[in-house]
VOLUMRO-754573 format. One record per atom (N, C-alpha, C, O): x, y, z; residue number from 1. Coordinates in Angstrom, 2 decimals, padded with zeros to 5 digits. Example, Ala and Ser with C-alpha at 12.3 -4.5 7.8 and 13.67 -1.06 7.14 Angstrom:
REM residues 2
<site xx="013.19" yy="-005.69" zz="007.80" resi="1"/>
<site xx="012.30" yy="-004.50" zz="007.80" resi="1"/>
<site xx="013.20" yy="-003.30" zz="007.80" resi="1"/>
<site xx="014.24" yy="-003.32" zz="008.46" resi="1"/>
<site xx="012.85" yy="-002.25" zz="007.08" resi="2"/>
<site xx="013.67" yy="-001.06" zz="007.14" resi="2"/>
<site xx="012.90" yy="000.03" zz="007.87" resi="2"/>
<site xx="013.41" yy="001.14" zz="008.04" resi="2"/>
END
This chain:
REM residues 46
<site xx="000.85" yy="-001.17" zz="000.00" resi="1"/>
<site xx="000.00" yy="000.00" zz="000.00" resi="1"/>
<site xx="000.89" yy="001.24" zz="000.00" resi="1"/>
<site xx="001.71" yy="001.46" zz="000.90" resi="1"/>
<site xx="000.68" yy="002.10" zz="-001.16" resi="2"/>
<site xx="001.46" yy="003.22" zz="-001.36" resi="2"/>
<site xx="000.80" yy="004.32" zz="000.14" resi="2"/>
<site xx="-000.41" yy="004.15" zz="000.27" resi="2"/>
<site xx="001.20" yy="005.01" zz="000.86" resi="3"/>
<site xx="001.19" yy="005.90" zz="001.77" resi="3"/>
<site xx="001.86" yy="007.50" zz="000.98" resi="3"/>
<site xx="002.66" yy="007.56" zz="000.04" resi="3"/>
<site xx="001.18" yy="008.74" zz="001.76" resi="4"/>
<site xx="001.44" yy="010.03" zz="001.39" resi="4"/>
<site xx="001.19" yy="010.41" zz="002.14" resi="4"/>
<site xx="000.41" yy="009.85" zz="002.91" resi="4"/>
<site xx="001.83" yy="011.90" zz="002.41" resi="5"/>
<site xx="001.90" yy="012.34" zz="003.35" resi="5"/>
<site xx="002.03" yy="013.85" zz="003.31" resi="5"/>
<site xx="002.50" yy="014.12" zz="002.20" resi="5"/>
<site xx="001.85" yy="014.88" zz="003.96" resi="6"/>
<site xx="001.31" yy="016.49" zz="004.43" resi="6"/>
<site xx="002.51" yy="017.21" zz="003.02" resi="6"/>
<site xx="002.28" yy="018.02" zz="002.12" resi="6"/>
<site xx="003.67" yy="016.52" zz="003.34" resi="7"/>
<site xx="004.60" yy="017.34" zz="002.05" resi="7"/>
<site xx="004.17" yy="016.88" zz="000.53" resi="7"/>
<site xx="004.65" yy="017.52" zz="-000.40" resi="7"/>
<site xx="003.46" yy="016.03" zz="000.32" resi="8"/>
<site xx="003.58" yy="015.41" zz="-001.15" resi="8"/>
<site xx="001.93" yy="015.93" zz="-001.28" resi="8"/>
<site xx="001.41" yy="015.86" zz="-002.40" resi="8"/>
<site xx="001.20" yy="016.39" zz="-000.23" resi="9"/>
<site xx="-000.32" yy="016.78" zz="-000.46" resi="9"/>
<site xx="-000.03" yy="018.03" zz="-001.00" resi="9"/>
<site xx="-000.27" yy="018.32" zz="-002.17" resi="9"/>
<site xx="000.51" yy="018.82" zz="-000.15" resi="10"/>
<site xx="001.19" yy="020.36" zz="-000.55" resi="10"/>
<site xx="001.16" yy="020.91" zz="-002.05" resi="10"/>
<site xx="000.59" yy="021.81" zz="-002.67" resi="10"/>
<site xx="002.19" yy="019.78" zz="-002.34" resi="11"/>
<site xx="003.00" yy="019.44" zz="-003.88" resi="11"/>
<site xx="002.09" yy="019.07" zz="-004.64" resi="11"/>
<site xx="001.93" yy="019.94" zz="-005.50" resi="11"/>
<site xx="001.29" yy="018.09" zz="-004.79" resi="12"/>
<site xx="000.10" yy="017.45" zz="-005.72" resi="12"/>
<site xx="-000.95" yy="018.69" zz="-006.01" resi="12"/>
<site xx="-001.12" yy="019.27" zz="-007.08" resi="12"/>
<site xx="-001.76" yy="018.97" zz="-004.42" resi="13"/>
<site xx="-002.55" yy="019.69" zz="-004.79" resi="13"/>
<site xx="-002.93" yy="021.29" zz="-004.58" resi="13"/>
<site xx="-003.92" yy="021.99" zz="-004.79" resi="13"/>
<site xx="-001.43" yy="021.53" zz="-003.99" resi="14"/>
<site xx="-001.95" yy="023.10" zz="-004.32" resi="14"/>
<site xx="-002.24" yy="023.97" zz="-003.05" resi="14"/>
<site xx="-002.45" yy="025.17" zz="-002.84" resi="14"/>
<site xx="-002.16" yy="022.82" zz="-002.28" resi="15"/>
<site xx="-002.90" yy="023.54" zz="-000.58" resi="15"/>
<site xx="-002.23" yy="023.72" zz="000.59" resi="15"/>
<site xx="-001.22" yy="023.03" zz="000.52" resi="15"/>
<site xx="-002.29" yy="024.32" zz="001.68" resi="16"/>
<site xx="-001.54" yy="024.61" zz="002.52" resi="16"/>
<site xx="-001.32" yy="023.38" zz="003.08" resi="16"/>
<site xx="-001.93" yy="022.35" zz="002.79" resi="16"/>
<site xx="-000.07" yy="023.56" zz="004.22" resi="17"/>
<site xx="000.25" yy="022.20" zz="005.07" resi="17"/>
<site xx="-001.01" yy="021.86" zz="006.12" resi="17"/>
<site xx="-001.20" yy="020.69" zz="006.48" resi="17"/>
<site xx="-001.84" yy="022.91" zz="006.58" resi="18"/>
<site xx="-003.14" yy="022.20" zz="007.68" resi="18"/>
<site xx="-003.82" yy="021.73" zz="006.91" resi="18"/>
<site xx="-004.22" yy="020.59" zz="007.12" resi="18"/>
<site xx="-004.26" yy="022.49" zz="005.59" resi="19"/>
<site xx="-005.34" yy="021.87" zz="004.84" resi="19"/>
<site xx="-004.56" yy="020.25" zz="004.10" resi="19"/>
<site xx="-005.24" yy="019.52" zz="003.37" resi="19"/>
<site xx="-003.93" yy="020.10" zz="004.26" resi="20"/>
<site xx="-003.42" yy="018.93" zz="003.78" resi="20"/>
<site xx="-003.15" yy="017.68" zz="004.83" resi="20"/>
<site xx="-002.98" yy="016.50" zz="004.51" resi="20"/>
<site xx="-003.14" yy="018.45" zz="006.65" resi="21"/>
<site xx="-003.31" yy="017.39" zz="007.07" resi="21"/>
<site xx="-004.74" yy="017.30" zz="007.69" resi="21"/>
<site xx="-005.06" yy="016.25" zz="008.25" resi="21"/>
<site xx="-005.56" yy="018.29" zz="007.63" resi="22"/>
<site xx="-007.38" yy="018.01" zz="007.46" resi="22"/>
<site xx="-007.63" yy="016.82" zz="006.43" resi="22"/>
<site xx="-008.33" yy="015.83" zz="006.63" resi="22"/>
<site xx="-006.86" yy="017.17" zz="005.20" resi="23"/>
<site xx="-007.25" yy="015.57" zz="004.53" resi="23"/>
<site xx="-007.12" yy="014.37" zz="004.71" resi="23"/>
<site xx="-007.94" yy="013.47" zz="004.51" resi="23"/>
<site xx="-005.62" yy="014.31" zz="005.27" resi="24"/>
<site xx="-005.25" yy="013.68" zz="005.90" resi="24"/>
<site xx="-006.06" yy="012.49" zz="006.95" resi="24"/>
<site xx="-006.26" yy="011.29" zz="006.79" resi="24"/>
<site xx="-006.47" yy="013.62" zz="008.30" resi="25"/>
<site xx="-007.40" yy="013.05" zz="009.11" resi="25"/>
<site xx="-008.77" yy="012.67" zz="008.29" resi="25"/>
<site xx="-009.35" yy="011.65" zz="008.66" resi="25"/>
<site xx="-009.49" yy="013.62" zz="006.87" resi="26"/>
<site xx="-010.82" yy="012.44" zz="007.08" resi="26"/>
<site xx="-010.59" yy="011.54" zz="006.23" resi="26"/>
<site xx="-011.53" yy="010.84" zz="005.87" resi="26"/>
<site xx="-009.11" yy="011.33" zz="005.64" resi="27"/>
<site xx="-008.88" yy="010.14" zz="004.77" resi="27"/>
<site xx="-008.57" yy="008.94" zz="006.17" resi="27"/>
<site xx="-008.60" yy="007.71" zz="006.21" resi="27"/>
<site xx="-008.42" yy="009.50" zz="006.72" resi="28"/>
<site xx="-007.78" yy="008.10" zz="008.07" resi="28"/>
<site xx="-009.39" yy="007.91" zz="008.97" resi="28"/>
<site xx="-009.44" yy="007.01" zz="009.80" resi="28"/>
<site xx="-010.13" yy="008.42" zz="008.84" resi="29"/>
<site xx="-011.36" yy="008.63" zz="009.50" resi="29"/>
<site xx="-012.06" yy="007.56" zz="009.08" resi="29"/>
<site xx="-012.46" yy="006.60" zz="009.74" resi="29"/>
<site xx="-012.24" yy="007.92" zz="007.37" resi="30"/>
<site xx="-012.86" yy="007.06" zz="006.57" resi="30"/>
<site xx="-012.42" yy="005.79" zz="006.65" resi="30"/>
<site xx="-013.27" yy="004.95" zz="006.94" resi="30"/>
<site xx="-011.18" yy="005.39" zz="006.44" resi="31"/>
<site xx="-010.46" yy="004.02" zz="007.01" resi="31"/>
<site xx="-010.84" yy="003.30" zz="007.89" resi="31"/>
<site xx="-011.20" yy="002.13" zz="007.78" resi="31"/>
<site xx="-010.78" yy="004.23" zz="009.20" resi="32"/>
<site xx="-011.11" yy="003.31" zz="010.23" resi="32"/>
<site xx="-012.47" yy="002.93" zz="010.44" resi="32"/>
<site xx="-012.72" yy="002.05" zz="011.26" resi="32"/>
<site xx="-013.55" yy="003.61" zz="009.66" resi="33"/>
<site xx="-014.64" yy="003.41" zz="009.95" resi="33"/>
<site xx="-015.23" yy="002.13" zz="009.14" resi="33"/>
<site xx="-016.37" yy="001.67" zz="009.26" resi="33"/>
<site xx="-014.39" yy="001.74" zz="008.46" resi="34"/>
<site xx="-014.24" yy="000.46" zz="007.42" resi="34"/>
<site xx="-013.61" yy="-000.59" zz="008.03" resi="34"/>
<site xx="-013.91" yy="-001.72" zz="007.64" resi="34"/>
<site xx="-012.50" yy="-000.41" zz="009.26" resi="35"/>
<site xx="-011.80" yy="-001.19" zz="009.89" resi="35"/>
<site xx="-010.48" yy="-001.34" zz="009.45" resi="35"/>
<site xx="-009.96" yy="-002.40" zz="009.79" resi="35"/>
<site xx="-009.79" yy="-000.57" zz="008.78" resi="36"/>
<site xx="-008.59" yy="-000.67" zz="008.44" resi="36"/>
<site xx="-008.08" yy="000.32" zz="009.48" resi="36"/>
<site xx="-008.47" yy="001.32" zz="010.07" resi="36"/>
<site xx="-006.59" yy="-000.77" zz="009.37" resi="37"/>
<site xx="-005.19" yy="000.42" zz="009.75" resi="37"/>
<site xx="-004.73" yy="001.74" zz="009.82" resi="37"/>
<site xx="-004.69" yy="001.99" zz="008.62" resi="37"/>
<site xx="-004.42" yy="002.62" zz="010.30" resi="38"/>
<site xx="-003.82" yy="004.12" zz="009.43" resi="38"/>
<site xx="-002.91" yy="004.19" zz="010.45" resi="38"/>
<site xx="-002.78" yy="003.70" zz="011.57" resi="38"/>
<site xx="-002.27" yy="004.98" zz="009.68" resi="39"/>
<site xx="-000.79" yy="005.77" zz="010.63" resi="39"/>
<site xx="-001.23" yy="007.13" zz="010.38" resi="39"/>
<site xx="-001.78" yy="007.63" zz="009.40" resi="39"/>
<site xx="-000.84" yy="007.64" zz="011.55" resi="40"/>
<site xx="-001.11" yy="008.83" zz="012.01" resi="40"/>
<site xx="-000.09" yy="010.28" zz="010.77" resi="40"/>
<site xx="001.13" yy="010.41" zz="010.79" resi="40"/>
<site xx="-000.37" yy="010.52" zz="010.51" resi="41"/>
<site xx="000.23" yy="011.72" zz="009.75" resi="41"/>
<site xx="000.54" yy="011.50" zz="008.35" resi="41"/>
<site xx="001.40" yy="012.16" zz="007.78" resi="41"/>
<site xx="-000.26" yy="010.39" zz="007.68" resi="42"/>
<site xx="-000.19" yy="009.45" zz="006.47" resi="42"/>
<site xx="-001.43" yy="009.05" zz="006.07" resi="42"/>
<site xx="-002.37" yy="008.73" zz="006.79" resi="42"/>
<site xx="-001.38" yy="009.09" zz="004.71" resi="43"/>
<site xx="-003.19" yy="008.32" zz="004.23" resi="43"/>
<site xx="-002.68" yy="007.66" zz="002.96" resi="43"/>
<site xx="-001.66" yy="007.91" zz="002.32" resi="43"/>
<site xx="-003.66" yy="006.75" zz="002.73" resi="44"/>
<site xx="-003.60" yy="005.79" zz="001.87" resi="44"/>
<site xx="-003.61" yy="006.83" zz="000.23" resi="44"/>
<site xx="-004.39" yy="007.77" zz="000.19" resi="44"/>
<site xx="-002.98" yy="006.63" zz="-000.62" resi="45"/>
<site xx="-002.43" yy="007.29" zz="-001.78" resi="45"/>
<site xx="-003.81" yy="007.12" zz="-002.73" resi="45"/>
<site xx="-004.22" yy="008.07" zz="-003.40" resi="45"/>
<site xx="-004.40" yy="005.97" zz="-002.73" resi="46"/>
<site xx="-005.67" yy="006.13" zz="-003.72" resi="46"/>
<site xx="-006.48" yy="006.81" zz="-002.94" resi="46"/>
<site xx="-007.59" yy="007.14" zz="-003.34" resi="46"/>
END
């Protein structure tokens, strides 16, 4: 599983570093509410 993270969100899309780790958290939100894994300051790349 490819992982990304607050510097490569930045870079991709254009947005500040909080707004990138706001995505962050509801990409890891969404995860867990499915029952998967996450690491904290990282989200799944798809």
């Amino acid at each position: 599983m490819k992982m990304i993270n607050a510097k490569e969100i930045v870079e991709l899309r254009g947005v500040s570093k909080a707004t990138a780790y706001k995505i962050i958290r509801q990409g890891n939100a969404e995860l867990e509410e499915s029952g998967c894994r996450t690491v904290q300051g990282r989200v799944n790349r798809d």
